[in-house]
N, C-alpha and C positions, 0 to 999 in steps of 0.2 A: 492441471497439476496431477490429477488421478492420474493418469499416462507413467508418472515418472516417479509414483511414490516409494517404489523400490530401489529403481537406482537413487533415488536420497536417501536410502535409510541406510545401503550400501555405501555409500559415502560418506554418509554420517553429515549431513550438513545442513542447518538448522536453515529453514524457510520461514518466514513471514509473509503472510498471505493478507492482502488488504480486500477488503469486499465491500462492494457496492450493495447498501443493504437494499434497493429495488431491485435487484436482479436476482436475491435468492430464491432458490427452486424455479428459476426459467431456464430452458435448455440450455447446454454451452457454461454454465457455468452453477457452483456450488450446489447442493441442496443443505438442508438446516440438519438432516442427518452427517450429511460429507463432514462439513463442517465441525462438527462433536466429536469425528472420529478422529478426526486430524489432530482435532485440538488433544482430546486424548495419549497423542504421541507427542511425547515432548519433545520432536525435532520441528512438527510445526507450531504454530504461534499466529495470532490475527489480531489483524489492527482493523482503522475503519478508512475507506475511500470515497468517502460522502454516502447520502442516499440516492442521488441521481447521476454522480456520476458527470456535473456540470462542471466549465472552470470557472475556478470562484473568485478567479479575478472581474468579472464581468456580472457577478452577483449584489446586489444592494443590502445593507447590514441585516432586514429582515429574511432574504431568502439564501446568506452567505450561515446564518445563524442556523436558521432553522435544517440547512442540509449537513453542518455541523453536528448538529447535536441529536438529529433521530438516527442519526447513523450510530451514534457513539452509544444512543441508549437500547438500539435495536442487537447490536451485536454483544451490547456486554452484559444483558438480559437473556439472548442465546447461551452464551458459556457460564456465565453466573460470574462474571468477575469485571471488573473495572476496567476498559480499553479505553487505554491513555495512548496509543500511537494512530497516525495519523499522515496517509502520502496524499499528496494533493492531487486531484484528476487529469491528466495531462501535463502534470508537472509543471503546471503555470502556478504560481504565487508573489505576493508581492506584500509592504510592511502592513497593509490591515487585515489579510489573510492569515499572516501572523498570530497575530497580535489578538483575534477571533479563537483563534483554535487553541492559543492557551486559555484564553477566559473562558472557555467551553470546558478545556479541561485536560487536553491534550497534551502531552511532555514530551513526547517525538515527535516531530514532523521529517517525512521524508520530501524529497523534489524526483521527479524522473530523470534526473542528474544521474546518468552513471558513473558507477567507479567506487574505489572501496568506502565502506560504512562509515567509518569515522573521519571527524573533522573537524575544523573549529567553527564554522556557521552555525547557525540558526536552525539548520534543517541538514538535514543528511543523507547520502546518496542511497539510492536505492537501483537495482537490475531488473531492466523487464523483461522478463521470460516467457510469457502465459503465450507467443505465438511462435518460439523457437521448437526446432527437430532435435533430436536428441547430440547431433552435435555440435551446433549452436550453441544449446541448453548447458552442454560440460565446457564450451569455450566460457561462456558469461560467468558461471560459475569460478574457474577459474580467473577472471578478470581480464579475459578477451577483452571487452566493450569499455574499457576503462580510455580508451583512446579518444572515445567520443566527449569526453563528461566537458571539457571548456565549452563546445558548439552548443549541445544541450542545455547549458546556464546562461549563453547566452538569449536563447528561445525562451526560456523557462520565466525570464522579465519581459515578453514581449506581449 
């Protein structure tokens, strides 16, 4: 995202950045400084995308919990504020993955369903960007990749 924090600030277009809280300060991705300064700019915003990064549909209530909740308390101990949103890794989820992440604490959930943000499900689309070129990067934005979101939801319960 460092790559492109210009032309978003030039376009004006709010990001939400979800972090895998094991990966912070490992190469290729965030450090705990990036992160503060981002947040600093009110165009981006962060949620949590587990601690490891597992799908949690293959998770058992204890380690579906626990990836849950160090994630939510790692990052919202980073900014000093409350992270109630929440995309699930791979974009696989299913009704107790749910059902988990609001009793953890969570009020958004996104799916790797693309296409636009709002909807009337349980969870809401989200665009993945993090291996797009910068003209990829302004299609997605624009809602290139909206054409995929039925294929993706079907994946997404598989």
């Amino acid at each position: 995202i460092i790559p492109f924090v210009d032309l978003i600030k030039e376009l004006k277009i709010y990001i939400k950045i979800f972090i895998i809280t094991s990966e912070i300060n490992k190469p290729n991705y965030l450090t705990e400084r990036e992160i503060c300064l981002l947040n600093n700019d009110k165009i981006f915003s962060f949620g949590a995308h587990t601690h490891n990064h597992v799908p949690l549909i293959t998770c058992d209530i204890t380690k579906l919990n626990h990836e849950l909740t160090v994630s939510k308390e790692i990052i919202s101990e980073l900014l000093g504020t409350n992270v109630n949103e929440l995309a699930f890794p791979i974009g696989k989820f299913n009704e107790q993955v749910i059902d988990e992440s609001r009793k953890v604490g969570y009020e958004k959930l996104y799916s790797g369903i693309p296409g636009k943000y709002f909807h009337k499900h349980q969870y809401l689309n989200r665009n993945l960007v993090q291996d797009l070129n910068s003209e990829n990067f302004i299609t997605a934005l624009m809602g290139g990749y909206d054409i995929f979101k039925f294929h993706y939801a079907k994946l997404a319960k598989q």
